[in-house]
Backbone bond lengths (Angstrom), bond angles and torsions (degrees), N, CA, C in turn:
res aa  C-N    CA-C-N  psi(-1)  N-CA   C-N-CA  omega(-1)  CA-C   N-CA-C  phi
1 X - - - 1.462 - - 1.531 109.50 -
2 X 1.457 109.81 118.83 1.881 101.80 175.62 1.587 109.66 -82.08
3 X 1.582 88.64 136.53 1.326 109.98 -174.71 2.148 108.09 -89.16
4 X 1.445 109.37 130.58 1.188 103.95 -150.99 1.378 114.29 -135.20
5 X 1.093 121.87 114.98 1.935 114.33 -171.69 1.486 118.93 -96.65
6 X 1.190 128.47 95.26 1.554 132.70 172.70 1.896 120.34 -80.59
7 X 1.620 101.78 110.16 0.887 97.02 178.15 1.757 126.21 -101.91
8 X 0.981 126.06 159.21 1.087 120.21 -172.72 2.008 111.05 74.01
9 X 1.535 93.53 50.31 1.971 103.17 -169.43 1.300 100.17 -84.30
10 X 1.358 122.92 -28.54 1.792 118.85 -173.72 1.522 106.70 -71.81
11 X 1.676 129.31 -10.95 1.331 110.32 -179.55 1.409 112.52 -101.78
12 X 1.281 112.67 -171.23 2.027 125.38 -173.15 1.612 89.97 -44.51
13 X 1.318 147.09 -107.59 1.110 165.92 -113.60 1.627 94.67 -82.75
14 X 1.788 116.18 -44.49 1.743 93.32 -170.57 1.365 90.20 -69.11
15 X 1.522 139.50 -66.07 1.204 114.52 -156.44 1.554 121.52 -57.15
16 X 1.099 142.28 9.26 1.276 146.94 -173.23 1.443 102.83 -96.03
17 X 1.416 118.72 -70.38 1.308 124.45 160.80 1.629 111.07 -40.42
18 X 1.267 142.94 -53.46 1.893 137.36 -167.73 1.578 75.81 -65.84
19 X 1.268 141.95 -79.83 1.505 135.39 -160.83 1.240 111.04 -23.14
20 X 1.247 107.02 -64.05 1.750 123.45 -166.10 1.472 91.51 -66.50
21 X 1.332 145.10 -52.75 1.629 133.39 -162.83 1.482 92.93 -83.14
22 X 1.334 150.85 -50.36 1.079 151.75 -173.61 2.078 111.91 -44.05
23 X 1.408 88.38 -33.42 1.254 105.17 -153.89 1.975 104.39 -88.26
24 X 1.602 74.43 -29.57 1.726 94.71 -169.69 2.207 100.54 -74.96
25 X 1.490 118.05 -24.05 1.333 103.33 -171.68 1.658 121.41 104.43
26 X 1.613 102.00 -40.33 1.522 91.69 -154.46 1.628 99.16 -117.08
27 X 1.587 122.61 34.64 1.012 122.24 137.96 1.583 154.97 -127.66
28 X 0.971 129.07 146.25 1.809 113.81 -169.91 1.571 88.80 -100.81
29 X 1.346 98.67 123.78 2.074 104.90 178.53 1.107 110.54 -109.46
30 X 0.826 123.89 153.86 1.819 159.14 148.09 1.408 125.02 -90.99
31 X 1.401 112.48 98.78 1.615 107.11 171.55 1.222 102.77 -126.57
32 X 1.553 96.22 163.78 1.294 115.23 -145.81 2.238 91.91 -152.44
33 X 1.290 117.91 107.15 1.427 107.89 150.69 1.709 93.62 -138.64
34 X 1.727 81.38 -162.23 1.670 97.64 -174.71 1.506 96.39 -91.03
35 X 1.456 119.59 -34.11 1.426 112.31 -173.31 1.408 106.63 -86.81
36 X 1.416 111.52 148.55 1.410 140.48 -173.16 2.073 97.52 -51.57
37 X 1.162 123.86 140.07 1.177 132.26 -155.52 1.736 105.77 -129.09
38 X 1.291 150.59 99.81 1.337 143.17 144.28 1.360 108.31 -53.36
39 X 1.771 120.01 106.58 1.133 135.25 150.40 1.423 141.83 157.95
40 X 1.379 122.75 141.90 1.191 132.02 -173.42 1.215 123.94 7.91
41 X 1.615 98.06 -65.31 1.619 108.78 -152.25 1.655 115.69 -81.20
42 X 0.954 127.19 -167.54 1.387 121.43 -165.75 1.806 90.26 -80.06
43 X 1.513 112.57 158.64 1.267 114.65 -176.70 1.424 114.34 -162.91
44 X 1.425 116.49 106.22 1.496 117.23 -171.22 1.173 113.11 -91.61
45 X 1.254 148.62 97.55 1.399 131.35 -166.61 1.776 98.71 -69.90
46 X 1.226 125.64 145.09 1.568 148.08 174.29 1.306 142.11 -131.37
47 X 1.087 134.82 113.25 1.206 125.41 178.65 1.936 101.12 -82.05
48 X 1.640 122.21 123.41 0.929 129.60 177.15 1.387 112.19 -74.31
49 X 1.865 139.25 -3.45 1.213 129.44 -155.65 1.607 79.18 -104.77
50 X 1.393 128.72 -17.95 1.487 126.59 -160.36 1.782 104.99 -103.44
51 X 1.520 102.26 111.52 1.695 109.89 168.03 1.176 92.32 -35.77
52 X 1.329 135.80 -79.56 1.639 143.31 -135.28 1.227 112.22 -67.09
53 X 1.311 114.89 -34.99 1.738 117.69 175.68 1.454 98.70 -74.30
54 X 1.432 131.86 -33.62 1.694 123.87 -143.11 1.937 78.26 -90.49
55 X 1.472 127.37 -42.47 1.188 122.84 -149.32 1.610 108.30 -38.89
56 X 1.038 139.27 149.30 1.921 129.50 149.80 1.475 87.70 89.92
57 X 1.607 159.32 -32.65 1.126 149.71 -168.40 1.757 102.91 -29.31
58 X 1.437 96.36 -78.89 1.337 119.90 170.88 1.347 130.90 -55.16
59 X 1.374 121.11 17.70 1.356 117.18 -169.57 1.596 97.44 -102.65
60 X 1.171 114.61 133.90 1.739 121.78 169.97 1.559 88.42 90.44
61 X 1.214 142.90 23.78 1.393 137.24 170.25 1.658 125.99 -113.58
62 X 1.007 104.47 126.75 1.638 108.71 -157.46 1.820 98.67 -73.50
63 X 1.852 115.09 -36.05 1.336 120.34 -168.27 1.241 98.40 -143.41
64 X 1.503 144.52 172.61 1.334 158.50 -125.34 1.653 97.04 154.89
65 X 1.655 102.15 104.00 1.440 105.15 166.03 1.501 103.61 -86.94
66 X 1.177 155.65 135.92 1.018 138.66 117.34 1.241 143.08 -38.98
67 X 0.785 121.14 57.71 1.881 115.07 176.91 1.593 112.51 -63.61
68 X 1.224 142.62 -41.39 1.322 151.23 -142.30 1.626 104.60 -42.11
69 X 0.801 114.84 171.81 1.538 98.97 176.48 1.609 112.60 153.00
70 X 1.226 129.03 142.41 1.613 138.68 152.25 1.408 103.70 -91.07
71 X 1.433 100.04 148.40 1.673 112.25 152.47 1.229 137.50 -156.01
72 X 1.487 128.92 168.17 1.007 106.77 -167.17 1.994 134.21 -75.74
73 X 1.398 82.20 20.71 1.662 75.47 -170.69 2.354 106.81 -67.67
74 X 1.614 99.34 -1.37 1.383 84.38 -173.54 1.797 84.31 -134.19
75 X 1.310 113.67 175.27 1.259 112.16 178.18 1.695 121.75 -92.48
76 X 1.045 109.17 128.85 1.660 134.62 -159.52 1.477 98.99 -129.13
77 X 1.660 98.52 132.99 1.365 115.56 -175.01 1.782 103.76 -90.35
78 X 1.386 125.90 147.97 1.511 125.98 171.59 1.578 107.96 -20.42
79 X 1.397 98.93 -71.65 1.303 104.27 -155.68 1.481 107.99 -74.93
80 X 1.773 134.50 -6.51 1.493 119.53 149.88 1.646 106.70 -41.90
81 X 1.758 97.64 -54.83 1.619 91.32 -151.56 1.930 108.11 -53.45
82 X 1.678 100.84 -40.43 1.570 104.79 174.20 1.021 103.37 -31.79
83 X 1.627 123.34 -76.29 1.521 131.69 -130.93 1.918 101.56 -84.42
84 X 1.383 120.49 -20.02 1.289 133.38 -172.75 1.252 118.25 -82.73
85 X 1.796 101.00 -75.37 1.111 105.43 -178.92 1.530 135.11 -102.87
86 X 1.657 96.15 29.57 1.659 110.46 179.44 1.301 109.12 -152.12
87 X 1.224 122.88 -7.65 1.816 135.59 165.80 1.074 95.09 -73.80
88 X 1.535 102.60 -80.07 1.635 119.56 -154.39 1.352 95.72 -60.36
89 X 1.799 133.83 -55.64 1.269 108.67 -167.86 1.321 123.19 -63.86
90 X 1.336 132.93 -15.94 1.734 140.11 -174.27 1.703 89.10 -77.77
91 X 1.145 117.53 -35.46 1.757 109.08 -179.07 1.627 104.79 -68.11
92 X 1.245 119.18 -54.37 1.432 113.08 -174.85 1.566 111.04 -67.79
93 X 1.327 125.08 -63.96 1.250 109.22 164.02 2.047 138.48 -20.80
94 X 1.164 75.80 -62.01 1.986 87.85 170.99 1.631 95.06 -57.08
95 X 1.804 119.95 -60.39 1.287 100.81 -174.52 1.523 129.64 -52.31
96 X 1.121 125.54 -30.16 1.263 147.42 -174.24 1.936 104.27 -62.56
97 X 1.406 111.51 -72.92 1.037 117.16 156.63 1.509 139.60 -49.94
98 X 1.998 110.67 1.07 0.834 88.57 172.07 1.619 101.57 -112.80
99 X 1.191 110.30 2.22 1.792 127.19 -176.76 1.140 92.73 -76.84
100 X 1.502 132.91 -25.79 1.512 124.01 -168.68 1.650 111.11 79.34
101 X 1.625 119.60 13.63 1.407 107.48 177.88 1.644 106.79 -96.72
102 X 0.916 111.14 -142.38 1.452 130.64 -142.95 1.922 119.77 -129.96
103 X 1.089 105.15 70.09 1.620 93.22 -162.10 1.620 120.57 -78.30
104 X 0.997 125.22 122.58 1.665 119.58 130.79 1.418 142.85 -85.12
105 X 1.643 89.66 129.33 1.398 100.53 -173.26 1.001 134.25 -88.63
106 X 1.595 141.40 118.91 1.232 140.10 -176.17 1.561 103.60 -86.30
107 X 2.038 122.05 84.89 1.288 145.62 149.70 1.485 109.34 -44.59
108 X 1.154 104.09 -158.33 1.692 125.92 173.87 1.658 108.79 -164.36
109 X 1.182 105.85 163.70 1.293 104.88 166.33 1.265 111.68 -78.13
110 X 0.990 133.22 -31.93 1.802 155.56 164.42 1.315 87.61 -26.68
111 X 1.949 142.81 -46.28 1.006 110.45 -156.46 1.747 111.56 -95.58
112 X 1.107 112.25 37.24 1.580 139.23 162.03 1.316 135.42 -102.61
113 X 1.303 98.07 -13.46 1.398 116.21 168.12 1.762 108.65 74.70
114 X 1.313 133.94 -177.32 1.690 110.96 -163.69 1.686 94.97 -138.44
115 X 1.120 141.60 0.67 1.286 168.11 -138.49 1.964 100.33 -87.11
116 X 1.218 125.36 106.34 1.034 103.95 -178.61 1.588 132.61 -112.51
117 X 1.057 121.12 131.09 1.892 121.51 -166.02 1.382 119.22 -163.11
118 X 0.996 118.41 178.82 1.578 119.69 -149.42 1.603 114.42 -77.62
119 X 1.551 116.25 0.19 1.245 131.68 178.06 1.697 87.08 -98.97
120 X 1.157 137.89 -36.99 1.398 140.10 -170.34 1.188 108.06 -137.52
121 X 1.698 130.04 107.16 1.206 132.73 -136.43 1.839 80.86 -148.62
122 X 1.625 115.90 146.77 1.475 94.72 -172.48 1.510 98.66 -106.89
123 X 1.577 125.63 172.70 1.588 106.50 -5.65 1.309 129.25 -84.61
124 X 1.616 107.68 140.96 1.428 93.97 -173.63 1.492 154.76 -66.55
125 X 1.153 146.20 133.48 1.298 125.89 -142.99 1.930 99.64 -126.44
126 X 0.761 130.33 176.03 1.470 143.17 166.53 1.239 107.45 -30.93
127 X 1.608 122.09 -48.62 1.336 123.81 -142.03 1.791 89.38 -87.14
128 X 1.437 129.27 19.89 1.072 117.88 -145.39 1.505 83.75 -101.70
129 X 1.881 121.77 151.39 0.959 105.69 -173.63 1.509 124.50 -93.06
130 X 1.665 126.37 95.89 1.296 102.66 -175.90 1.704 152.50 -7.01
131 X 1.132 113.32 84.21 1.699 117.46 -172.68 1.339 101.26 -113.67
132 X 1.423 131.31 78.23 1.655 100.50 -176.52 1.457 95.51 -109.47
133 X 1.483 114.83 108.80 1.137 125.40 -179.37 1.533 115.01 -122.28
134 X 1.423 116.43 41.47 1.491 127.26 170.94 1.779 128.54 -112.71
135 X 1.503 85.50 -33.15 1.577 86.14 168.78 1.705 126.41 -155.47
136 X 1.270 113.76 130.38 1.876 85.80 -173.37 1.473 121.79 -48.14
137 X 1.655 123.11 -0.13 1.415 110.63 165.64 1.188 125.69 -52.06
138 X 1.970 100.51 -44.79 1.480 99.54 178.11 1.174 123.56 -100.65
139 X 1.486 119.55 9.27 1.260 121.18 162.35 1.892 120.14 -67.80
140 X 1.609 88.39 -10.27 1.825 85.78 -156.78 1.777 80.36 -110.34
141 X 1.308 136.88 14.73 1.521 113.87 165.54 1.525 100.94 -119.13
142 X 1.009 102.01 15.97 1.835 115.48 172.95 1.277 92.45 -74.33
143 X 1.633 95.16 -55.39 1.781 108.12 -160.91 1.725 121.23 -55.63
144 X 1.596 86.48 -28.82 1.735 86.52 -159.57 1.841 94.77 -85.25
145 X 1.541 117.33 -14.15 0.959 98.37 179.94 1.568 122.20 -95.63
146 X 1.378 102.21 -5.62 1.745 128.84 128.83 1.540 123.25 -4.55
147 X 1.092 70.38 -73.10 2.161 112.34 -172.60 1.408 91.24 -53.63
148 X 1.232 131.44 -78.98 1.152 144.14 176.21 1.375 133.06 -33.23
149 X 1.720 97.11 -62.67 1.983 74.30 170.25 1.632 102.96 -73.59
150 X 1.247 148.40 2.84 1.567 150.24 -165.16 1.649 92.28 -81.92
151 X 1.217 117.03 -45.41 1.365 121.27 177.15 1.589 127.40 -63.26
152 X 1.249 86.53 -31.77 1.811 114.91 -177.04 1.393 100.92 -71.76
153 X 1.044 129.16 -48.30 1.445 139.34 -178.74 2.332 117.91 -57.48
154 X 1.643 76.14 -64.50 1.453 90.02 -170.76 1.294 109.49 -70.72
155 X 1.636 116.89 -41.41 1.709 128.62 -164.59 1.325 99.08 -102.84
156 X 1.515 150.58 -42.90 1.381 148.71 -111.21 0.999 109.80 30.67
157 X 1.724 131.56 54.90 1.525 117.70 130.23 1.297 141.39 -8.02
158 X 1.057 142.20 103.83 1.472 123.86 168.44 1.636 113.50 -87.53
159 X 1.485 127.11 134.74 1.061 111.54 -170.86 1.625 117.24 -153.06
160 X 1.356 147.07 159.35 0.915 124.16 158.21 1.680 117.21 -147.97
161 X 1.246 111.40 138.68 1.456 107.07 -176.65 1.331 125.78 -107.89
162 X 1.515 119.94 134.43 1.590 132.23 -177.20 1.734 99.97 -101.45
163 X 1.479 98.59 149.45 1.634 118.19 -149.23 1.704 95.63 -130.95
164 X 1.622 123.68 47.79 1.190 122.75 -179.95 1.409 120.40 -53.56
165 X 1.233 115.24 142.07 1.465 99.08 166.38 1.481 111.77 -90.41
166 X 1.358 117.34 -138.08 1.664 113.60 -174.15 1.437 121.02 -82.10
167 X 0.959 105.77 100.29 2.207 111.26 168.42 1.231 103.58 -61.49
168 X 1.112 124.05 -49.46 1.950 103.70 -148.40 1.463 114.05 -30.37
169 X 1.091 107.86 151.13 1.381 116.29 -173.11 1.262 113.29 -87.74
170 X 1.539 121.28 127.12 1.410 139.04 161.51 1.391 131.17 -104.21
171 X 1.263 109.96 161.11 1.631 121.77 154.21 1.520 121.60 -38.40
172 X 1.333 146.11 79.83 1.147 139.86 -129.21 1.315 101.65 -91.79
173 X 1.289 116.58 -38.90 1.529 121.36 173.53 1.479 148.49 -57.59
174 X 1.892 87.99 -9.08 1.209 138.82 -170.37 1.687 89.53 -80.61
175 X 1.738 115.29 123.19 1.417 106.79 173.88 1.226 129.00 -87.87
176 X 1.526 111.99 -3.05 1.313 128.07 148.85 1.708 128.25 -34.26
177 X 2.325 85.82 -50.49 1.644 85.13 168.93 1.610 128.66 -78.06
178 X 1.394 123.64 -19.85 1.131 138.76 150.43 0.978 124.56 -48.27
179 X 1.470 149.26 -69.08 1.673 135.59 149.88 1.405 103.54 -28.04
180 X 1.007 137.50 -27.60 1.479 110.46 -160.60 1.174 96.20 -100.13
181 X 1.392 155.65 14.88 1.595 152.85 135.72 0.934 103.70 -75.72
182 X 1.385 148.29 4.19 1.301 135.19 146.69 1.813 122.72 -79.44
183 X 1.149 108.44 -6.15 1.629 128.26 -172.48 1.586 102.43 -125.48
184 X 1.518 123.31 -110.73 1.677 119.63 -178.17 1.241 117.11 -106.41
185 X 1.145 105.15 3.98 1.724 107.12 -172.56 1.769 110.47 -71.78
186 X 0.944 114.00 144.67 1.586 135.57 155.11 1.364 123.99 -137.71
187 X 1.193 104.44 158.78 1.283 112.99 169.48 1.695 119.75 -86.20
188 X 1.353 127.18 134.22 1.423 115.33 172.18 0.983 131.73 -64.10
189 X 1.481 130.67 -2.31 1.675 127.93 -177.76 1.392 95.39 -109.85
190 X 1.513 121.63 -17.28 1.940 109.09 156.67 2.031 111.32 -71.12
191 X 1.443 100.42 -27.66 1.426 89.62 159.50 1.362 165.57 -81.90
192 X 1.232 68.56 -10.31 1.732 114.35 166.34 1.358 110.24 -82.24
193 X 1.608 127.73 -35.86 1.240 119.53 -174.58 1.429 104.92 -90.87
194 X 1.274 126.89 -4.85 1.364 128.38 179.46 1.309 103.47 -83.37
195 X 1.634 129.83 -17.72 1.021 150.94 -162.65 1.228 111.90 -74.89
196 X 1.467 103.11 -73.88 1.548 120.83 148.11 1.452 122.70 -20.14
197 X 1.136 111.60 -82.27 1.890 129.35 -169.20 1.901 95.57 -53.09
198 X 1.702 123.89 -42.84 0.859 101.19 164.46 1.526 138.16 -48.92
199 X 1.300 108.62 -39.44 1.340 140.96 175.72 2.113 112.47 -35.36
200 X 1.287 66.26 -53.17 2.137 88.97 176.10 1.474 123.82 -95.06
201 X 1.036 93.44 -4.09 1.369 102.57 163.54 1.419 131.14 -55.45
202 X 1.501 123.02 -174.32 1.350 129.39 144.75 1.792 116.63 -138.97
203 X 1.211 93.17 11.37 1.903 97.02 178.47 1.989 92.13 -60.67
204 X 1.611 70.85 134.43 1.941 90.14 163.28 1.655 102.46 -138.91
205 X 1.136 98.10 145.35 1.510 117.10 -178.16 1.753 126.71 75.52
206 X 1.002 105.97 9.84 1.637 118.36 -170.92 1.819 111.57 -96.47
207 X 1.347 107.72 154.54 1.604 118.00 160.80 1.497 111.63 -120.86
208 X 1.286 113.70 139.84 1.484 100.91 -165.37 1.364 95.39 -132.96
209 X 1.648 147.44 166.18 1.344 137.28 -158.81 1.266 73.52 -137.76
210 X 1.738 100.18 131.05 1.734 111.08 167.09 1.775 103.71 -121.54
211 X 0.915 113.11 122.32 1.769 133.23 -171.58 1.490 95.93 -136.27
212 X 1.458 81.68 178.33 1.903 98.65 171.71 1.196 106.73 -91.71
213 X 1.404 114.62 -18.02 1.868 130.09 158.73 1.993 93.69 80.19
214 X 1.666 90.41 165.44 1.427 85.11 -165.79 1.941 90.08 -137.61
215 X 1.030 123.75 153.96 1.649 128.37 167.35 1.135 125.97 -59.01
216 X 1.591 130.94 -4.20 1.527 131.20 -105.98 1.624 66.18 -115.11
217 X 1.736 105.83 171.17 1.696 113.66 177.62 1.509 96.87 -117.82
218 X 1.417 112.99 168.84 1.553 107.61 -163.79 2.246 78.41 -89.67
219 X 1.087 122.55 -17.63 1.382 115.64 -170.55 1.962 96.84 -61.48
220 X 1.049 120.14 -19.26 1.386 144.00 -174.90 1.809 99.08 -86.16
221 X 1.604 107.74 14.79 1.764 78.61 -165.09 1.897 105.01 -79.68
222 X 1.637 102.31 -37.87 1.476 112.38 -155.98 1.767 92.88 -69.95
223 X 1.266 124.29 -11.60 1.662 120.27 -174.62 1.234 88.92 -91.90
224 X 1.203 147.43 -69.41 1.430 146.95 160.06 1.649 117.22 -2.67
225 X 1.031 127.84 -9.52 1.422 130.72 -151.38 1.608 88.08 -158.78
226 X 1.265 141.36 -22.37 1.356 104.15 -175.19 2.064 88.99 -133.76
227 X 1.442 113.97 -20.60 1.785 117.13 170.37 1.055 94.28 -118.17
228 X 1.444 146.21 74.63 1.284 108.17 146.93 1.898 156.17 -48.44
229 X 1.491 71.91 -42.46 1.805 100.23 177.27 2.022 104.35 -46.82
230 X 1.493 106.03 -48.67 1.617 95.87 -178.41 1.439 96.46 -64.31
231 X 0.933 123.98 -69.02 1.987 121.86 177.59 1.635 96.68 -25.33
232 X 0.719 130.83 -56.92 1.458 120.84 -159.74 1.851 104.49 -68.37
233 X 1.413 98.53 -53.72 1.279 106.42 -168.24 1.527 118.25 -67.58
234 X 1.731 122.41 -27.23 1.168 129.60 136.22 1.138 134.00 11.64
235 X 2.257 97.14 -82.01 0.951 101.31 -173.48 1.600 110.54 -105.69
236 X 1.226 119.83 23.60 1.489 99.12 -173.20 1.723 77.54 -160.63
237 X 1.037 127.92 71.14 1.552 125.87 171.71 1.886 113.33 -55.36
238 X 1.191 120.61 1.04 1.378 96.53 169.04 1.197 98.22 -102.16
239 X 0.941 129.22 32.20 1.743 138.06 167.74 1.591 95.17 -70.46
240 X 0.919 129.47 -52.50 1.776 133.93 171.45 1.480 106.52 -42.69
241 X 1.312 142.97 -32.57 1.189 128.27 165.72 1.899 111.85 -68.30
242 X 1.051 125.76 -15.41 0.856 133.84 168.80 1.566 109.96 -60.84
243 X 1.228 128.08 -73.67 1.375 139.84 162.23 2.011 97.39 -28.31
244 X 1.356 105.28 -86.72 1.233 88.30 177.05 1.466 151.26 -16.13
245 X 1.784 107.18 -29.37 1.431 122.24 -168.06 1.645 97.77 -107.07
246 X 1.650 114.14 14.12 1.348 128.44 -171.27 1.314 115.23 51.77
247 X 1.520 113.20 57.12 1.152 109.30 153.80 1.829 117.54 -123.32
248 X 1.431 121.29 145.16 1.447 118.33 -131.32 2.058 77.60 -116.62
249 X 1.713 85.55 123.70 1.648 91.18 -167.32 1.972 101.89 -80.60
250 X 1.093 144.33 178.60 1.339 130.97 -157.54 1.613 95.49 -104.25
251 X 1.565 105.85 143.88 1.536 115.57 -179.23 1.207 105.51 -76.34
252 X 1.393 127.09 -38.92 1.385 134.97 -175.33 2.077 110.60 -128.07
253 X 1.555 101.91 130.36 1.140 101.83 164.53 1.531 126.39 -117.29
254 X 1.325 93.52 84.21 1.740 97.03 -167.25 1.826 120.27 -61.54
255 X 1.177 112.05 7.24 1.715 126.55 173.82 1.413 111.64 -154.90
256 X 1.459 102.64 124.80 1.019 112.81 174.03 1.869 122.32 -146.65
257 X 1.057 130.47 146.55 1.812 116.61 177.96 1.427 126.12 -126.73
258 X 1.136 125.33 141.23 1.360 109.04 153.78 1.195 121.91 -113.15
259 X 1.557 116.06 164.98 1.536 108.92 -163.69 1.609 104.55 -122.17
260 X 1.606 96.08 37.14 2.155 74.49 -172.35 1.290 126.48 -65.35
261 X 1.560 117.23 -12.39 1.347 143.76 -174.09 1.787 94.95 -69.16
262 X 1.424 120.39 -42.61 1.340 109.09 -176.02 1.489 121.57 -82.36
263 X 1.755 100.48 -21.94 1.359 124.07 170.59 1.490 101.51 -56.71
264 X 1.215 133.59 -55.41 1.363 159.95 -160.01 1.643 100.30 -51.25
265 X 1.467 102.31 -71.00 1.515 129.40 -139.69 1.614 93.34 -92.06
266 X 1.325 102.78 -49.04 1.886 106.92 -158.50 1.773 97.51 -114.06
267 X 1.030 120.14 -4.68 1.381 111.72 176.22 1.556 104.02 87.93
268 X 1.380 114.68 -21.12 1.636 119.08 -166.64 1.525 104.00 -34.20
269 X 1.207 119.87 149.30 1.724 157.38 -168.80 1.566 110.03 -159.88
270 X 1.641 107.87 75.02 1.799 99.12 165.40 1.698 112.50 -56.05
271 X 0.583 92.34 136.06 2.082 127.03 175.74 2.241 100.20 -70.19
272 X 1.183 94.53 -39.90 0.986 112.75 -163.16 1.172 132.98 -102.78
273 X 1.474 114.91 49.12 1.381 117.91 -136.60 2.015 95.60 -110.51
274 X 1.702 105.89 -170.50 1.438 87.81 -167.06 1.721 94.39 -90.48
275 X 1.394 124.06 -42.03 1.735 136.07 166.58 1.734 90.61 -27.55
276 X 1.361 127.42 -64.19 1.774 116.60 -161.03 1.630 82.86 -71.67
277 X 1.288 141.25 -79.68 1.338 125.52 -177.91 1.479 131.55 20.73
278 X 2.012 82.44 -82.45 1.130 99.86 -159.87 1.880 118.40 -77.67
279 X 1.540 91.06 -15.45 1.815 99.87 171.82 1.400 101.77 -78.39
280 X 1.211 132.29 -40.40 1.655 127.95 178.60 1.443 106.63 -57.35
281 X 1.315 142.92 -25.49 1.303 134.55 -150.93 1.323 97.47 -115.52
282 X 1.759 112.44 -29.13 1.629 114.62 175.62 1.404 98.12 -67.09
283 X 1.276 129.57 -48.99 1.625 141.92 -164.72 1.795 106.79 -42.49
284 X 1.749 98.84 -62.10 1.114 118.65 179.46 1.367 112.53 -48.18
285 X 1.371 127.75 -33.22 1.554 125.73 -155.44 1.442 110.94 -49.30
286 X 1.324 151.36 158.69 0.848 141.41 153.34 2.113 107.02 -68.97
């Protein structure tokens, strides 16, 4: 049975992920946040900005998810993001590497920056060249995946990083939330399952972008950005009943991903895609 330390378990995504491994059988976990935790399993509460709390987390652990993390869905001062998501992650990382386990990284697509041009043409894919020059959010999951190959080098880290786009949880029925799996949106229990499949893996050294992913061709990028709506309607023509029920499909889609690389690597299959969406919401219509 792999023995497994999730940090950052008190927020949206760790508890989603402990569910899904809890649920799955074949792990003994370890969580670890700063906030107070209801449950079973072993549970260290930690402050991640502190060497001394992070030291021993990882010891006797085969893998180390990282989840920990700030974001921007609420307002965060510079120096959270410093002390959070570039303190604390250089502490867990080093710890990880020095237990000799196995980390996954909870990235962002954020750490690609969103900027679009003929070196990065959408939708965007892996090969895209990291620029994230919009916010220290995504400057600091650049970093941790930084951290990572830095570890890989000096220690032989083994490691691998997932590139979610936005979980927070919505109104699902809301077609607001539906367009937005066509751009950064995901669902959290597809991120969680990317979570997983990382889990069983053996990829070392990779970043992989987990979305609800979109069909679109990058030859599609400059219509993407100035028609979207024909791009959309293209590929998913009952998108026009949508319009019909007055809802106004987007002129421009300035973000967009595909994930065949995760398809590829991890087997990933979002559940949650905008095609199942958009048949659930046609279904529903009166």
């Amino acid at each position: 049975m792999q023995r497994v330390l999730i940090t950052g378990a008190a927020g949206v995504l760790g508890r989603e992920i402990t569910g899904l491994l809890e649920r799955s059988g074949d792990y003994e976990l370890r969580l670890t946040d700063m906030l107070p935790l209801d449950t079973a399993r072993e549970f260290r509460p930690a402050d991640l900005t502190d060497p001394e709390q992070v030291a021993g987390l990882a010891e006797g652990m085969d893998q180390v998810v990282h989840v920990a993390a700030i974001h921007p869905w609420k307002p965060y001062t510079p120096q959270q993001y410093l002390d959070c998501n570039i303190k604390g992650t250089y502490h867990v990382v080093e710890e990880t590497a020095r237990a000799g386990a196995r980390l996954v990284y909870t990235s962002s697509v954020a750490a690609m920056g969103y900027e679009v041009g003929p070196a990065a043409p959408l939708p965007f894919t892996e090969e895209r060249p990291c620029e994230p020059v919009d916010s220290l959010y995504s400057i600091s999951k650049l970093a941790g995946e930084q951290f990572c190959a830095m570890f890989q080098r000096s220690h032989g880290l083994r490691w691998v990083a997932l590139r979610p786009g936005t979980f927070i949880p919505r109104d699902e029925a809301d077609p607001a939330y539906g367009l937005n799996l066509l751009g950064i949106g995901v669902h959290r229990e597809d991120v969680a399952q990317a979570h997983l499949l990382a889990l069983q893996s053996d990829i070392n050294g990779e970043a992989i972008i987990v979305t609800a992913g979109v069909p679109f061709s990058q030859e599609e990028s400059d219509e993407l950005l100035s028609d979207a709506r024909t791009v959309i309607l293209r590929h998913f023509p009952e998108a026009s009943r949508l319009e019909e029920a007055g809802v106004a499909l987007p002129a421009s889609l300035p973000v967009c991903y595909r994930i065949d690389k995760a398809q590829r690597l991890l087997g990933y299959e979002p559940q949650h895609t905008f095609a199942r969406w958009l048949a659930h919401w046609l279904d529903a219509r009166p």
